[in-house]
C-alpha positions as CSV (number, residue, x, y, z in Angstrom):
1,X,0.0,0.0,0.0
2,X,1.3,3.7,-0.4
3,X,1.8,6.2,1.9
4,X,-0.9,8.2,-0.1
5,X,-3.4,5.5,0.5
6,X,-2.8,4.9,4.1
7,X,-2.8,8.3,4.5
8,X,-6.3,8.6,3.1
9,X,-7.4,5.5,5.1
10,X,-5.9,6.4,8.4
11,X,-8.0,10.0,8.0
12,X,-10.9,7.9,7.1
13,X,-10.6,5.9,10.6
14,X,-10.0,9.0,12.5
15,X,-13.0,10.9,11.0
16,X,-15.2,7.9,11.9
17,X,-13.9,7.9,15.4
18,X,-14.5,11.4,15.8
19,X,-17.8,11.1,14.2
20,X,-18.6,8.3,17.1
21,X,-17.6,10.0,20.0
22,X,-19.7,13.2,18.8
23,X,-22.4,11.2,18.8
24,X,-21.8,9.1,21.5
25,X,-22.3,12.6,24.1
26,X,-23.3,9.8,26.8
27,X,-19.7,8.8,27.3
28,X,-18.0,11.4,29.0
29,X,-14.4,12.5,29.0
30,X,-13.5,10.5,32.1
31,X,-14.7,7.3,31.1
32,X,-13.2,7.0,28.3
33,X,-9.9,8.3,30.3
34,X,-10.4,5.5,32.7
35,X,-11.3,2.8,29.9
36,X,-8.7,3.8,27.3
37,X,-6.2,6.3,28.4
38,X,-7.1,9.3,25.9
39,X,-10.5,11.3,25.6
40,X,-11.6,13.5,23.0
41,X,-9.4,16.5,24.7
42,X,-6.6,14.1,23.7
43,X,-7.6,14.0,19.9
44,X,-8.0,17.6,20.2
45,X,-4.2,17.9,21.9
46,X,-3.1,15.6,19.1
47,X,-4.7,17.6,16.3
48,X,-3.0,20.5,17.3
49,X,0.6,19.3,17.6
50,X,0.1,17.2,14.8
51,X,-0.3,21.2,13.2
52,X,2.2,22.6,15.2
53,X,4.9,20.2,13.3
54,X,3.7,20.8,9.8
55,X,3.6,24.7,10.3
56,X,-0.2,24.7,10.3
57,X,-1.8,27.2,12.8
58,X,-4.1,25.7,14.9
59,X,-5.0,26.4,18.7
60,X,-6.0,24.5,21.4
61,X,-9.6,26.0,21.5
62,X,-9.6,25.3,17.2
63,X,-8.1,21.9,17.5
64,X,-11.4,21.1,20.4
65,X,-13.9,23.0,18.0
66,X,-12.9,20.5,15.6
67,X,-13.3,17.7,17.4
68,X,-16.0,17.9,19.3
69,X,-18.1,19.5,16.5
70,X,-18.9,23.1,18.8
71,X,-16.8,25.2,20.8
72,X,-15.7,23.1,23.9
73,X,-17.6,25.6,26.4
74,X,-20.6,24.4,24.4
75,X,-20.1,20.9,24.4
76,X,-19.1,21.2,28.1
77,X,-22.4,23.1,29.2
78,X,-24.5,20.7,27.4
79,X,-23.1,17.1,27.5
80,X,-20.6,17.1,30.7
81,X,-21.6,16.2,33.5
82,X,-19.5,16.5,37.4
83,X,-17.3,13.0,37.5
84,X,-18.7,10.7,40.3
85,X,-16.0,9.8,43.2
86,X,-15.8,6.5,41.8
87,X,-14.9,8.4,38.6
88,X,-12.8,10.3,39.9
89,X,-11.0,7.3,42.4
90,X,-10.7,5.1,39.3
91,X,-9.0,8.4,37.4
92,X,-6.3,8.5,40.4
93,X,-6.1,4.8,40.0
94,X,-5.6,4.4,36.7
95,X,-2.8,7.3,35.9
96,X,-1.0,7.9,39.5
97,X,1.8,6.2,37.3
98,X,1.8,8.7,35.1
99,X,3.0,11.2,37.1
């Protein structure tokens, strides 16, 4: 395969994923932190170093915007919700390592 086509491909998979997790706005932020290490602020992070290196501009707040599909304040007002203190407990848990 060709770096052209797994290009295209791996955008293809991320696009889907982010497509998911807009519409999955039942899973929150810490679950999937807990779960799977990485959350849509993550993808959002990624995105905009992923800019950074190839001389793109792109900010933190435009890199969230374009993942969760609405400015993050938006998302946050409408979908968060306050972690529980098992949450929270299993967040500690799962990344005191990480220092």
């Amino acid at each position: 395969m060709d770096d052209a086509t797994m290009q295209a491909l791996e955008a293809a998979a991320y696009r889907r994923l982010r497509d998911h997790l807009r519409n999955r706005t039942d899973v929150q932020n810490i679950d999937l932190m807990n779960l799977a290490g990485f959350c849509r602020n993550c993808l959002s992070r990624w995105m905009a170093e992923a800019a950074a290196e190839a001389g793109v501009p792109l900010d933190k707040e435009e890199a969230k915007t374009l993942v969760y599909g609405m400015p993050y304040d938006e998302w946050k007002a409408k979908h968060q919700s306050e972690a529980s203190e098992s949450q929270k407990a299993a967040f500690t848990e799962a990344f005191k390592t990480h220092g």
